[in-house]
Residue frames as a rotation matrix with the C-alpha (Angstrom) as fourth column:
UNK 1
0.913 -0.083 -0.398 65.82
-0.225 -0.919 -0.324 161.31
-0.339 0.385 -0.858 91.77
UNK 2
0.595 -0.803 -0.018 69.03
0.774 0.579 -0.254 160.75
0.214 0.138 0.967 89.72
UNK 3
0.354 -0.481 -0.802 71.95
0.757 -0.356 0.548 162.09
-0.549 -0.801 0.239 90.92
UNK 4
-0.806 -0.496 -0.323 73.15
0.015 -0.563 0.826 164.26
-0.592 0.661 0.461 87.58
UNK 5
0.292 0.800 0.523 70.32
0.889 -0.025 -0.458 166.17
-0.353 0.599 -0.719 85.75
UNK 6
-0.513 -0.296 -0.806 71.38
-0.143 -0.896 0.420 168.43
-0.846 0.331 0.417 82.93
UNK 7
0.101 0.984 0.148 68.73
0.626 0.053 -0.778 170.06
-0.773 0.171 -0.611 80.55
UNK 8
0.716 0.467 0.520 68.91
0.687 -0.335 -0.645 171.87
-0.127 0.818 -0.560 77.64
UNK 9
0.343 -0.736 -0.584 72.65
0.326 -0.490 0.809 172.80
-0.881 -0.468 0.072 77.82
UNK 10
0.666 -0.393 0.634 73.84
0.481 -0.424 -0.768 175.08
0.570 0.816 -0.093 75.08
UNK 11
0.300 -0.843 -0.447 77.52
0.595 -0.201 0.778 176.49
-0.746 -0.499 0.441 74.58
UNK 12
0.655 -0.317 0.686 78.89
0.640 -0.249 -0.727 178.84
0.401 0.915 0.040 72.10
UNK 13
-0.287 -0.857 -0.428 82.60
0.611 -0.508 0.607 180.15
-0.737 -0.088 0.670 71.88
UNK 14
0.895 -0.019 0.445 82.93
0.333 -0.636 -0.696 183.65
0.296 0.771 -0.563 70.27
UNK 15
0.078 -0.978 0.193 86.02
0.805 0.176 0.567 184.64
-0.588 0.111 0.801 69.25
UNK 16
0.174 -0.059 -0.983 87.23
0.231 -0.968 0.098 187.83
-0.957 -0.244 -0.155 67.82
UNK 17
-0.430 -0.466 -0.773 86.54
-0.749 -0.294 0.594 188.21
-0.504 0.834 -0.223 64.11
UNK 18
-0.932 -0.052 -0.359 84.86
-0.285 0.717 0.636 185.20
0.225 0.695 -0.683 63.90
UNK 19
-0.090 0.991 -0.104 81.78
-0.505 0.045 0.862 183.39
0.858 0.130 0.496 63.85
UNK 20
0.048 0.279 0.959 80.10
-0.911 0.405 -0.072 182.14
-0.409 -0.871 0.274 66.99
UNK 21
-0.561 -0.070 -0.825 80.68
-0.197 0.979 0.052 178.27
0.804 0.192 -0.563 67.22
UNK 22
0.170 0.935 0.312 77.60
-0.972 0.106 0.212 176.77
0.165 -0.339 0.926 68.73
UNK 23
-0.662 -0.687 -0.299 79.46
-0.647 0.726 -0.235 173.34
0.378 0.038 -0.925 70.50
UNK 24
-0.957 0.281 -0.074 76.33
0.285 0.857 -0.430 172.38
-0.057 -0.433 -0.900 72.44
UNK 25
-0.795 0.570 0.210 73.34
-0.337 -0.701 0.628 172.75
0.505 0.429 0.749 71.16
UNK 26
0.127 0.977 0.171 70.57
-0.957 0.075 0.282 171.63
0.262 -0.199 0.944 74.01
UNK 27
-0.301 -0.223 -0.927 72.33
0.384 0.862 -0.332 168.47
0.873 -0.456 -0.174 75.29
UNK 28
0.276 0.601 0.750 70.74
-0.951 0.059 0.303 166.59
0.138 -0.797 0.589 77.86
UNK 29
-0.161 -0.274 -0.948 71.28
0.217 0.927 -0.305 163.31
0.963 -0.255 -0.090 80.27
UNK 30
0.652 0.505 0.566 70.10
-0.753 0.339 0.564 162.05
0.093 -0.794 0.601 83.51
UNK 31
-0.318 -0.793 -0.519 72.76
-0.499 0.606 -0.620 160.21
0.806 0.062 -0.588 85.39
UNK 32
0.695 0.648 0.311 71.52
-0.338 -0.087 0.937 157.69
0.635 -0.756 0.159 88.40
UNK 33
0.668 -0.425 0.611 73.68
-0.672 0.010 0.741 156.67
-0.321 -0.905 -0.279 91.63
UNK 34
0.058 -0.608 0.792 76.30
-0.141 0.780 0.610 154.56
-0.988 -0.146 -0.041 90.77
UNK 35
0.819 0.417 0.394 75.76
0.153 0.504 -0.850 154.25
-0.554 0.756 0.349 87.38
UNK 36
-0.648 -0.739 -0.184 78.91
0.129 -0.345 0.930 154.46
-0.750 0.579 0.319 84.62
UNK 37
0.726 0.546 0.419 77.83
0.546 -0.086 -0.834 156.03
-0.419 0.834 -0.360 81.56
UNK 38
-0.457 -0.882 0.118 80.17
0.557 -0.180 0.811 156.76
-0.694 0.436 0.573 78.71
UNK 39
0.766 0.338 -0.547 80.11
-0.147 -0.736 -0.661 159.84
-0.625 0.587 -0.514 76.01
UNK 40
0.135 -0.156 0.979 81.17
0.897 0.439 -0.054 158.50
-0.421 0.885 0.199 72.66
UNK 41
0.936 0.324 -0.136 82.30
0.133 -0.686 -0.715 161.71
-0.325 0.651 -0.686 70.08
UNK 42
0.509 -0.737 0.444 84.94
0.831 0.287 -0.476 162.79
0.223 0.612 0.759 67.70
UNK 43
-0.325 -0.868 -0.377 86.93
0.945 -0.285 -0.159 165.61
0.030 -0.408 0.913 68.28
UNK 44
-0.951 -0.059 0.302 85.91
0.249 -0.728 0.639 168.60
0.182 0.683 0.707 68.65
UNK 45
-0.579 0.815 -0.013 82.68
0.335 0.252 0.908 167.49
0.744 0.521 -0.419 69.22
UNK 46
0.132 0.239 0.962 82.11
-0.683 -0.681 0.263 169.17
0.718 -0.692 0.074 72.80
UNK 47
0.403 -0.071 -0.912 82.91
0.100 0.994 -0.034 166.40
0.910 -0.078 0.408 74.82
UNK 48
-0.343 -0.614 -0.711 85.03
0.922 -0.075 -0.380 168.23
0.180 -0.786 0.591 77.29
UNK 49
-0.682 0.477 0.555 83.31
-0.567 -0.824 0.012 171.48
0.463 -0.307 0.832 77.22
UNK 50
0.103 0.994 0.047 80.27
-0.342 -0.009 0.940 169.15
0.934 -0.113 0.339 78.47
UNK 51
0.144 -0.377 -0.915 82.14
0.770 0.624 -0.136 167.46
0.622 -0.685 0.380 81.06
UNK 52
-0.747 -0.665 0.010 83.68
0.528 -0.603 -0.598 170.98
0.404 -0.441 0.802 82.07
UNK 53
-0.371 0.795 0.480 79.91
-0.290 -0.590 0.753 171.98
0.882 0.140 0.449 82.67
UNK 54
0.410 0.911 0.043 78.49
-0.276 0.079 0.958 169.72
0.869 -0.405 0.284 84.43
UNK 55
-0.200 -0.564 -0.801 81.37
0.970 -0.002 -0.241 169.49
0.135 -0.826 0.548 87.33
UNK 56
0.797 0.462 -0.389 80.61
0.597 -0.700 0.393 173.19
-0.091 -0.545 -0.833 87.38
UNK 57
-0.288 -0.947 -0.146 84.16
0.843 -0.323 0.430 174.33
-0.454 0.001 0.891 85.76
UNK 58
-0.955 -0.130 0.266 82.51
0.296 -0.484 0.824 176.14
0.021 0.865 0.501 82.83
UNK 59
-0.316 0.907 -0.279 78.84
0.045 -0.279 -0.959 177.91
-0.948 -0.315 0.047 82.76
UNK 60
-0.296 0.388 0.873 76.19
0.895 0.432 0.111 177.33
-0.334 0.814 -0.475 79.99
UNK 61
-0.591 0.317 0.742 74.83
0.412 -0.672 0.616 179.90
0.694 0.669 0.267 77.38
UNK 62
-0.802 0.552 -0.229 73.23
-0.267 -0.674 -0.689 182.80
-0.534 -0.492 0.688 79.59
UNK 63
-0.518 0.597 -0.612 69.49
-0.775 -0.631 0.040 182.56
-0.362 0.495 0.790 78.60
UNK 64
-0.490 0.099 -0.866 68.96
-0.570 0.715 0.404 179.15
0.660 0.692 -0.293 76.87
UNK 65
0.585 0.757 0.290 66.97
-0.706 0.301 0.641 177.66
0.399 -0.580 0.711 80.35
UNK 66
-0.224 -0.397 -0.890 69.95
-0.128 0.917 -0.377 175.14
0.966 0.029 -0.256 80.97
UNK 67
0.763 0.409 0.500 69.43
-0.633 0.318 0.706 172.99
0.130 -0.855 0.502 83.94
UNK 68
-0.273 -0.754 -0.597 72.76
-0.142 0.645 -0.751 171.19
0.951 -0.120 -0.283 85.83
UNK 69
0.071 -0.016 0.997 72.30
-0.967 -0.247 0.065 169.71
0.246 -0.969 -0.033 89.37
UNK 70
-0.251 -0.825 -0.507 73.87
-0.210 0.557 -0.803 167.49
0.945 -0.095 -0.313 91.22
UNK 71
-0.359 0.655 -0.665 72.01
0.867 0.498 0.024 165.60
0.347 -0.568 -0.746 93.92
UNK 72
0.392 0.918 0.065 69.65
0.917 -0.395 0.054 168.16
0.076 0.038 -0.996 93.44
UNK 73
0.415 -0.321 -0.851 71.95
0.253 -0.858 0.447 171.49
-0.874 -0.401 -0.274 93.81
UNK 74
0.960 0.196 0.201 71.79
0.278 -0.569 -0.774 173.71
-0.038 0.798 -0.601 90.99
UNK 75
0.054 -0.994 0.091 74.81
0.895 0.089 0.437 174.37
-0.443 0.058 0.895 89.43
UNK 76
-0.187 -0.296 0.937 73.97
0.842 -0.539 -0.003 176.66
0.506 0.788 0.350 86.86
UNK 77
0.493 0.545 0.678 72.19
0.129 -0.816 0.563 179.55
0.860 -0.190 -0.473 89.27
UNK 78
0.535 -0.519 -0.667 75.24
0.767 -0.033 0.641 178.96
-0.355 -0.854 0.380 92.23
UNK 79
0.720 -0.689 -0.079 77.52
-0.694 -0.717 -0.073 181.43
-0.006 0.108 -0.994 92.94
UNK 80
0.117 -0.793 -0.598 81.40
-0.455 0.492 -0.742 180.33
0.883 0.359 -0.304 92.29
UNK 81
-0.607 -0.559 0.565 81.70
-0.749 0.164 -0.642 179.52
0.266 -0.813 -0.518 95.94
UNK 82
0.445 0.739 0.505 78.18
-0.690 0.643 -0.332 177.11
-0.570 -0.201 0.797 96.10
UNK 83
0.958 -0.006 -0.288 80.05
-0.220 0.631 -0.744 175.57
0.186 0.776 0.603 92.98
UNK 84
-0.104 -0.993 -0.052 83.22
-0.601 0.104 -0.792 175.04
0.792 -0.051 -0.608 94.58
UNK 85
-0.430 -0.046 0.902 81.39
-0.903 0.026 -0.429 173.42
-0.004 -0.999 -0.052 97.55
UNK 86
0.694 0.708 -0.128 79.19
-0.559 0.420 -0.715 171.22
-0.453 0.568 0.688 95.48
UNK 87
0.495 -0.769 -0.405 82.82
-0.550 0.084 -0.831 170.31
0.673 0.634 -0.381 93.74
UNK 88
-0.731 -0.510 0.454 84.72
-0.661 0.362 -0.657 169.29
0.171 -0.780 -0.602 97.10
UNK 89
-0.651 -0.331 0.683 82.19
-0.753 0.399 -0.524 167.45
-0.099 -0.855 -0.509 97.90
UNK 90
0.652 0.725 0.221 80.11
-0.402 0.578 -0.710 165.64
-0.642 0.374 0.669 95.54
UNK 91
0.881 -0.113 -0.458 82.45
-0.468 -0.341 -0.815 166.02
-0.064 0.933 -0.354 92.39
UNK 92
-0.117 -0.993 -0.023 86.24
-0.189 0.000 0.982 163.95
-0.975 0.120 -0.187 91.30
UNK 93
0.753 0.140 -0.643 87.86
-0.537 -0.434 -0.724 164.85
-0.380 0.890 -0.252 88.29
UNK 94
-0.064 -0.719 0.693 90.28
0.507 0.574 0.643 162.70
-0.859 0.392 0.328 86.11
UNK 95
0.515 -0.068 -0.855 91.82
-0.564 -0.777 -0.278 164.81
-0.646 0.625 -0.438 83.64
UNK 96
0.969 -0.106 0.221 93.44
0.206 0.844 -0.495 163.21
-0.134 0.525 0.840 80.64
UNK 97
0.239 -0.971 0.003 96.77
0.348 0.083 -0.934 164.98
0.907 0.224 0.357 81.26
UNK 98
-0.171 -0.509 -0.843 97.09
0.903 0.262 -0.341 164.75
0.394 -0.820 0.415 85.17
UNK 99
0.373 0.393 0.840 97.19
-0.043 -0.897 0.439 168.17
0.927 -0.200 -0.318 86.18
UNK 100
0.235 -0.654 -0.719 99.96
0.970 0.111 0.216 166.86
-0.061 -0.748 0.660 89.20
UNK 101
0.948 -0.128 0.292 101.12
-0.298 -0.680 0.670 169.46
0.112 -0.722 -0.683 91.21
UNK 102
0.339 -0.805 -0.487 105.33
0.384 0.591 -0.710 168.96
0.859 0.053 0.509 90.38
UNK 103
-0.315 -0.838 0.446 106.44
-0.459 -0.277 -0.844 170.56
0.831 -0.470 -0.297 93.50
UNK 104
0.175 0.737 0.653 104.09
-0.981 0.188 0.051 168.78
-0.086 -0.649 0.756 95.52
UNK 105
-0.980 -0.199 -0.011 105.15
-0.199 0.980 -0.028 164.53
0.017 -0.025 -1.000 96.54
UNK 106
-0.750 0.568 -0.341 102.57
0.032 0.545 0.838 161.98
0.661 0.617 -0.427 95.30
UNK 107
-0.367 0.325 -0.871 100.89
0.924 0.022 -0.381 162.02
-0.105 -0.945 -0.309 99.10
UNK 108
-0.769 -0.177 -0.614 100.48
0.158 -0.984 0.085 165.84
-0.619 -0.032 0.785 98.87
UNK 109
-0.845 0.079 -0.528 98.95
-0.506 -0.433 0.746 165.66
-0.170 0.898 0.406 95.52
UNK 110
-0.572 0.683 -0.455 96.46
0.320 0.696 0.643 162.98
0.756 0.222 -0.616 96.01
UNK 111
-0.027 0.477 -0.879 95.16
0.963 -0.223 -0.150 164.98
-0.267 -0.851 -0.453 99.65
UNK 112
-0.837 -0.478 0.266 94.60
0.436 -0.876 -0.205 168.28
0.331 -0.055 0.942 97.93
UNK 113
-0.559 0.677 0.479 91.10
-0.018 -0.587 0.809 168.27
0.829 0.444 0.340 97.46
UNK 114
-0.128 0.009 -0.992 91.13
0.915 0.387 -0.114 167.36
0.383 -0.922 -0.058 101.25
UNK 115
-0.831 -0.382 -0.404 91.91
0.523 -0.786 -0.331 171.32
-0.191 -0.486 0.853 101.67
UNK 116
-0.790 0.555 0.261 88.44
0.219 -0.143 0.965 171.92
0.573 0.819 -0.009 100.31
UNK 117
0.242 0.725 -0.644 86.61
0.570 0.431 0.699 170.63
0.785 -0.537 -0.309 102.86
UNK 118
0.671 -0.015 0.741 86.14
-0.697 -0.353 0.624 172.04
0.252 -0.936 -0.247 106.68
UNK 119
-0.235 -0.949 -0.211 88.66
-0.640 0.315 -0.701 171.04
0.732 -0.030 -0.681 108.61
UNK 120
-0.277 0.551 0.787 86.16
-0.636 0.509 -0.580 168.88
-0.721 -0.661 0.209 110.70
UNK 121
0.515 0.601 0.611 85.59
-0.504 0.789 -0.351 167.17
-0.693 -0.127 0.709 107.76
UNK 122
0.120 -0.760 -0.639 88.81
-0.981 0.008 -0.194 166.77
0.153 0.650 -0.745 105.95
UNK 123
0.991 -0.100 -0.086 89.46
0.123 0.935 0.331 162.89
0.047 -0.339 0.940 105.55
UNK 124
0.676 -0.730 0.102 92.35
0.017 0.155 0.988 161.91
-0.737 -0.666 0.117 107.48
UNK 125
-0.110 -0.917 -0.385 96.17
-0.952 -0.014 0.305 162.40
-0.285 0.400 -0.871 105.40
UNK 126
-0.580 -0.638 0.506 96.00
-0.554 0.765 0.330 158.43
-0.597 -0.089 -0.797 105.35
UNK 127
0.519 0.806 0.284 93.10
-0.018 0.343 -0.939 158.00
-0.855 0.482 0.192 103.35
UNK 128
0.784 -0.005 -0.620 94.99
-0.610 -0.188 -0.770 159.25
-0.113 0.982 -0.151 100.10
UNK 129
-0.520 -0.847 0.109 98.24
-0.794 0.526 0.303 157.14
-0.314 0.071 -0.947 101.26
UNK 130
0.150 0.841 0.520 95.15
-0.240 0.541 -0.806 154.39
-0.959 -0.004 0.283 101.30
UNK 131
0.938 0.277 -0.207 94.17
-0.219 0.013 -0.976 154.94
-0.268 0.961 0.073 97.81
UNK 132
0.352 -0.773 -0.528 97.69
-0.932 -0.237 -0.275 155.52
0.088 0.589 -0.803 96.38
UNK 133
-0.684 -0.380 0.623 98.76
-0.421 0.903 0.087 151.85
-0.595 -0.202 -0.778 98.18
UNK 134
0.097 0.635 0.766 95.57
0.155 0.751 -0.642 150.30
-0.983 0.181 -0.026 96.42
UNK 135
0.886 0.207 -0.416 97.01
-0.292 -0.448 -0.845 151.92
-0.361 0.870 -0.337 93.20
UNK 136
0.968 -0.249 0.006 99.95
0.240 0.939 0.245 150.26
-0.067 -0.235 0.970 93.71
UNK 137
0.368 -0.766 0.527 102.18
0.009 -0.564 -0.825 153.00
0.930 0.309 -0.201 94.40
UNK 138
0.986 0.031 -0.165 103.11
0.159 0.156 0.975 151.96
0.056 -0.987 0.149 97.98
UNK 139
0.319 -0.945 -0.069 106.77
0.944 0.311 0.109 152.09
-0.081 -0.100 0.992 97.05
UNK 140
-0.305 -0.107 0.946 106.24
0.889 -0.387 0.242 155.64
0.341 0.916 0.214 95.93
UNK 141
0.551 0.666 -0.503 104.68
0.832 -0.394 0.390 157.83
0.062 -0.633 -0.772 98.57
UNK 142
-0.080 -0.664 -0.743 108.04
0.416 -0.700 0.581 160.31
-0.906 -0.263 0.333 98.83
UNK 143
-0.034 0.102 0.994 107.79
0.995 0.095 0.025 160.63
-0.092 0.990 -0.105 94.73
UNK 144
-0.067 0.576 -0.815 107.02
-0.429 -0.754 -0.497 164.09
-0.901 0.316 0.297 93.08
UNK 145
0.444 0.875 -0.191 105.35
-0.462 0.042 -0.886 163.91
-0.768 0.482 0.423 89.81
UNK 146
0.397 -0.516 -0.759 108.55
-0.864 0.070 -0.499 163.62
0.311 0.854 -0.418 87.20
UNK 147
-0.690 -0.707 0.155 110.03
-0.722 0.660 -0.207 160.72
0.044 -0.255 -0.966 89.05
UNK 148
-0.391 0.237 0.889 107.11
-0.048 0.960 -0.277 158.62
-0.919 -0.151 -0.364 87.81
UNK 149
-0.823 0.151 0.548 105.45
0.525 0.570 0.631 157.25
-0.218 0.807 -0.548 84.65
UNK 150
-0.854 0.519 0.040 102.77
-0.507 -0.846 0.161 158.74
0.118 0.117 0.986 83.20
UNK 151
0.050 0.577 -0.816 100.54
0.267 0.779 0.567 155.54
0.963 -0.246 -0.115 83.79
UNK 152
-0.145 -0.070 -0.987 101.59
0.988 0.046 -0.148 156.09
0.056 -0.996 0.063 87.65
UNK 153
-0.944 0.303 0.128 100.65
-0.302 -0.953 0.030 160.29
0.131 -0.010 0.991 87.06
UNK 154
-0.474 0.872 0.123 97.55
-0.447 -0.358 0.820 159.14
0.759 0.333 0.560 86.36
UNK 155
0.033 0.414 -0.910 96.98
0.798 0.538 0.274 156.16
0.602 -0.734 -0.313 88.97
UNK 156
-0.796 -0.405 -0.450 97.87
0.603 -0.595 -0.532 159.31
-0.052 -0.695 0.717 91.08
UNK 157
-0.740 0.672 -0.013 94.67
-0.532 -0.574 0.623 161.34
0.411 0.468 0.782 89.77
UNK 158
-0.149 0.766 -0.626 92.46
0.005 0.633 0.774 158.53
0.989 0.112 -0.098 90.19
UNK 159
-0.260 -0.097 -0.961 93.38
0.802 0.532 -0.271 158.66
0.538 -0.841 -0.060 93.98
UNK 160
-0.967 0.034 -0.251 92.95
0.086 -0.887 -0.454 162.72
-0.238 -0.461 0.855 94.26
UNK 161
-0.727 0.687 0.002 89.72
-0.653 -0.692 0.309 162.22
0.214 0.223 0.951 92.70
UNK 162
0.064 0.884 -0.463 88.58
0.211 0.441 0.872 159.73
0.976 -0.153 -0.158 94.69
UNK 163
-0.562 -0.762 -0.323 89.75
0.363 0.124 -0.924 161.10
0.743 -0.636 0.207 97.57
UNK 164
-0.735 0.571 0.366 87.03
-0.658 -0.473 -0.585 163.08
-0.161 -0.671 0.724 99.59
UNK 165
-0.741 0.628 0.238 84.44
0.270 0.603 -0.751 160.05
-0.615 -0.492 -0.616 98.87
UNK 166
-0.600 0.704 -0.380 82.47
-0.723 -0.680 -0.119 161.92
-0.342 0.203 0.917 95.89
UNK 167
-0.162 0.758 0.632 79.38
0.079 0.649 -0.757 160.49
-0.984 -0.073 -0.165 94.99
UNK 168
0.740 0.271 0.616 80.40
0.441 0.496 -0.748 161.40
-0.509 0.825 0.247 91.21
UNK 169
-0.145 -0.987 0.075 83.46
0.528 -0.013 0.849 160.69
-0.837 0.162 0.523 89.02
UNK 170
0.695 0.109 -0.711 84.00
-0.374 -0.790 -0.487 163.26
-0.614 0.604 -0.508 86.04
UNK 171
0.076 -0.871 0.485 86.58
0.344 0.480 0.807 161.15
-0.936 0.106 0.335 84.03
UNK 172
0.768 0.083 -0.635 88.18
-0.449 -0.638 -0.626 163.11
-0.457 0.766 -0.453 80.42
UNK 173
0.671 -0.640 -0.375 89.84
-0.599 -0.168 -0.783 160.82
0.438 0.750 -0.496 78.62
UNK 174
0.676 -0.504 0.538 91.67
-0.521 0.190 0.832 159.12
-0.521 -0.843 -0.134 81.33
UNK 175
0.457 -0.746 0.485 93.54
0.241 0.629 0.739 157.00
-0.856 -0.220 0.467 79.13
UNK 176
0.977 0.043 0.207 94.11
0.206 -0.411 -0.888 159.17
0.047 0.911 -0.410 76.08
UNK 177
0.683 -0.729 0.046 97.96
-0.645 -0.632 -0.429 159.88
0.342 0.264 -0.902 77.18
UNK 178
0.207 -0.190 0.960 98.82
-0.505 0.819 0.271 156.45
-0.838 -0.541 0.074 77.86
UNK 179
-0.709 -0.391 -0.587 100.29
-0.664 0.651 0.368 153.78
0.238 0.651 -0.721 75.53
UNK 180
-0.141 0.748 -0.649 97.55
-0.333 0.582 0.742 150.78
0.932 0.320 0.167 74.98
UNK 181
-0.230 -0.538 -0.811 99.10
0.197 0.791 -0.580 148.75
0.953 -0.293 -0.076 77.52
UNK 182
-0.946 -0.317 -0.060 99.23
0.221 -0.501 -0.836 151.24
0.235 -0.805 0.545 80.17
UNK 183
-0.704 0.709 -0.033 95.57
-0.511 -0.474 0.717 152.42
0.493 0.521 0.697 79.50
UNK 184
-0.157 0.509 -0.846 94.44
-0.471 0.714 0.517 149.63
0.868 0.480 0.128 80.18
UNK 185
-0.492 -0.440 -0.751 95.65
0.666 0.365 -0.651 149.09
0.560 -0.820 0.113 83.51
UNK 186
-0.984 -0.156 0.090 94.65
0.059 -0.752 -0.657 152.43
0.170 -0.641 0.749 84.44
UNK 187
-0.570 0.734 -0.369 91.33
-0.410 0.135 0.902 151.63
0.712 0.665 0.224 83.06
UNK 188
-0.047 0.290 -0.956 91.06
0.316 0.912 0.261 148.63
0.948 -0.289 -0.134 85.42
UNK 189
-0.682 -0.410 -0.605 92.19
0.631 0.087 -0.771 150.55
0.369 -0.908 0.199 87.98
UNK 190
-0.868 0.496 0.017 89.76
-0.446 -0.763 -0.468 153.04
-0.219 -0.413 0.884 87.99
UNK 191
0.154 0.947 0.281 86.68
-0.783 -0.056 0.620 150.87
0.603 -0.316 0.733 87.82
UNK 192
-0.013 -0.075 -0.997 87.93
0.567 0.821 -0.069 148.85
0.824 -0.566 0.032 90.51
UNK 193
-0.738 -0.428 -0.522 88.80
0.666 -0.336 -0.666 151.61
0.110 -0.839 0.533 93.22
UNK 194
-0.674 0.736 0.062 85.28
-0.724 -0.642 -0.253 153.54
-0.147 -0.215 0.965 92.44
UNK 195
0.133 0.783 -0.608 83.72
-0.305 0.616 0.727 149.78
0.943 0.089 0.321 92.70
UNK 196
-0.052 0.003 -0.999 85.11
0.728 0.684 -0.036 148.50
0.683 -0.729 -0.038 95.72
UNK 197
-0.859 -0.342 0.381 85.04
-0.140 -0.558 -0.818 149.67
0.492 -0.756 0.431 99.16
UNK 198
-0.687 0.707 -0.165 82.21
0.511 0.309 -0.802 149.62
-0.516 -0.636 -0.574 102.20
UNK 199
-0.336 0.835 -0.436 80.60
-0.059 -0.481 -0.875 152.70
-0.940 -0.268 0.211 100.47
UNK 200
0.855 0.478 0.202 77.90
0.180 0.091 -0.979 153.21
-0.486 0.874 -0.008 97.41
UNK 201
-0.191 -0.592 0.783 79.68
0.800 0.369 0.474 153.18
-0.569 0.716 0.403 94.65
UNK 202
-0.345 -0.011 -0.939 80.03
0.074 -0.997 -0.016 156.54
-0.936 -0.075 0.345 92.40
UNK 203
0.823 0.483 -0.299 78.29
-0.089 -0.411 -0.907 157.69
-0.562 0.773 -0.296 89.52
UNK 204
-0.289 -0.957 -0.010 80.81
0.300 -0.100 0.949 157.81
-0.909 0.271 0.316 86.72
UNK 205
0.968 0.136 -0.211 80.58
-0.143 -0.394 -0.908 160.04
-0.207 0.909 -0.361 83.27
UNK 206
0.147 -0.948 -0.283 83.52
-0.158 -0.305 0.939 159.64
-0.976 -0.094 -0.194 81.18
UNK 207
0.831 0.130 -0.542 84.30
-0.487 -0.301 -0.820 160.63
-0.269 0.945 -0.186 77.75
UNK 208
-0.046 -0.721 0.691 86.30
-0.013 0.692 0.722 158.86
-0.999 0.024 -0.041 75.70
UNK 209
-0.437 -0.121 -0.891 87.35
-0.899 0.025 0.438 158.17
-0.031 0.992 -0.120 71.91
UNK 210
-0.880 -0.337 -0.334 87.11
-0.379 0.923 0.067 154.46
0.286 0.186 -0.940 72.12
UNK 211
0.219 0.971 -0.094 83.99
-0.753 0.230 0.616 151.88
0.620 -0.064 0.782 71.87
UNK 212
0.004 -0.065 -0.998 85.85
0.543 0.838 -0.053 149.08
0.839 -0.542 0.039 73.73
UNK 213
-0.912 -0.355 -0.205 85.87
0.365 -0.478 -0.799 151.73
0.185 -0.803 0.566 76.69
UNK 214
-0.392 0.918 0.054 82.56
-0.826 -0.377 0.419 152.79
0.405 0.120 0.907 76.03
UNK 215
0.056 0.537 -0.842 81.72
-0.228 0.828 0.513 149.12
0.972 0.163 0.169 76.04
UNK 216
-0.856 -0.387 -0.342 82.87
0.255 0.259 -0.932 148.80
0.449 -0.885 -0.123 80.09
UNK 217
-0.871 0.420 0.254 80.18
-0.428 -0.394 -0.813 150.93
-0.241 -0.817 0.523 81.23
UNK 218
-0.492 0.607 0.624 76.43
0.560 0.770 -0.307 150.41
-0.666 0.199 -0.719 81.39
UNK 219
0.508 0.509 0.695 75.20
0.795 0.035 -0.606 152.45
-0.332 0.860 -0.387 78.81
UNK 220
-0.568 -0.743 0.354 76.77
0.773 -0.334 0.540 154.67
-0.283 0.580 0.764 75.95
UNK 221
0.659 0.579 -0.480 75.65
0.378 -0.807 -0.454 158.29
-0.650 0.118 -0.751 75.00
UNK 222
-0.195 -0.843 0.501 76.97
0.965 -0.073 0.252 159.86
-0.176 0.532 0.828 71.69
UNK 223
0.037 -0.262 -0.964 78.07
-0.015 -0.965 0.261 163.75
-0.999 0.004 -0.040 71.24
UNK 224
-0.647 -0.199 0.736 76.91
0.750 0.009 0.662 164.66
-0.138 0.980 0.143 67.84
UNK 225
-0.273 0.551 0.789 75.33
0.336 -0.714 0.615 168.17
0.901 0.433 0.010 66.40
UNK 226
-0.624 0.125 0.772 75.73
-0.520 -0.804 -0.290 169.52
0.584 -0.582 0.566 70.19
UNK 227
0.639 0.762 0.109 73.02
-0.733 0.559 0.387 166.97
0.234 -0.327 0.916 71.12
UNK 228
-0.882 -0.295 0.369 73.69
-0.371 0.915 -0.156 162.96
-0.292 -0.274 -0.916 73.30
UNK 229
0.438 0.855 -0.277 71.92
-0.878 0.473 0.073 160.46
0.193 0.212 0.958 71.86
UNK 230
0.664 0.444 0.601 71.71
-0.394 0.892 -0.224 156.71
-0.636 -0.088 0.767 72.36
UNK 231
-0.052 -0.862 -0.504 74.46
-0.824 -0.248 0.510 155.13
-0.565 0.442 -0.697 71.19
């Protein structure tokens, strides 16, 4: 069974005064364990609304039959609290502008999604210090958010959203607010720290502008007329 199955997802924003905009129109994909798969699209093109679905941020067209689920647990027919649980504990997100927590040191911010979880199964404070050293902020642990780069904002993300162990990464963009250079790094860093370790490796979706980023994973899916096709 693959771990991400989403069926006939349709989306449409209405807006006051205007026509309905119809961003997804019956996109579908089948993600399996471990696998990276990139979404390829131009702006606009629903890219993040589809991402924001299938983590379980954003709910499809009432009516339209969509199917999301996530080693097998239905997203679209949960209540907000099944989909917050399903989130803690299947689900990290990498946003493409950080979404740090500024009153909140780098430690803090990388163990929130720790607060999710039962407190019987909260991984330990040092896991995220873990991650954050293998991100190569070891010098940095006291930090809050402004008193680093935005390359190091994000290596900081990568560690809150691998923090609880999910078994799939949601990734928007990750290096869209980065300078080449930096990008790159972060790039490296995040398929190295959701390749390595004792356990399975995570699923990974991640949208993206770019074909040499596309070109990392193992297979490409393009966002065009609402629909993923074969890239």
């Amino acid at each position: 069974m693959p771990l991400l199955v989403a069926e006939n997802v349709v989306k449409t924003y209405r807006l006051p005064g205007a026509e309905p905009i119809r961003i997804l129109d019956g996109a579908a994909l089948s993600v399996e364990a471990g696998e990276r798969v990139a979404v390829l699209g131009k702006s606009g093109s629903g890219k993040s609304t589809l991402l924001n679905l299938l983590g379980g941020l954003d709910k499809p067209d009432r009516g339209c039959g969509a199917r999301i689920a996530i080693a097998g647990r239905d997203l679209v027919r949960a209540s907000e609290k099944a989909k917050a649980r399903v989130r803690a504990e299947t689900v990290g997100f990498v946003f493409q502008s950080f979404h740090l927590l500024p009153e909140l040191d780098i430690v803090e911010n990388a163990a929130l999604p720790t607060l999710a979880l039962p407190a019987a199964r909260r991984p330990p404070r040092a896991r995220a210090v873990e991650l954050l050293r293998a991100a190569g902020l070891g010098d940095r642990l006291g930090h809050k958010p402004r008193e680093l780069s935005g390359g190091e904002q994000q290596r900081v993300a990568i560690a809150r959203a691998l923090v609880n162990g999910p078994a799939l990464l949601l990734a928007d963009e990750p290096t869209g607010n980065l300078d080449p250079a930096t990008g790159l790094q972060v790039l490296e860093l995040l398929f190295g720290l959701a390749g390595g370790g004792a356990g399975p490796r995570p699923a990974l979706v991640m949208v993206t502008h770019s074909e040499a980023i596309a070109a990392r994973c193992d297979r490409t899916l393009r966002l065009e007329g609402g629909r993923l096709r074969p890239a």
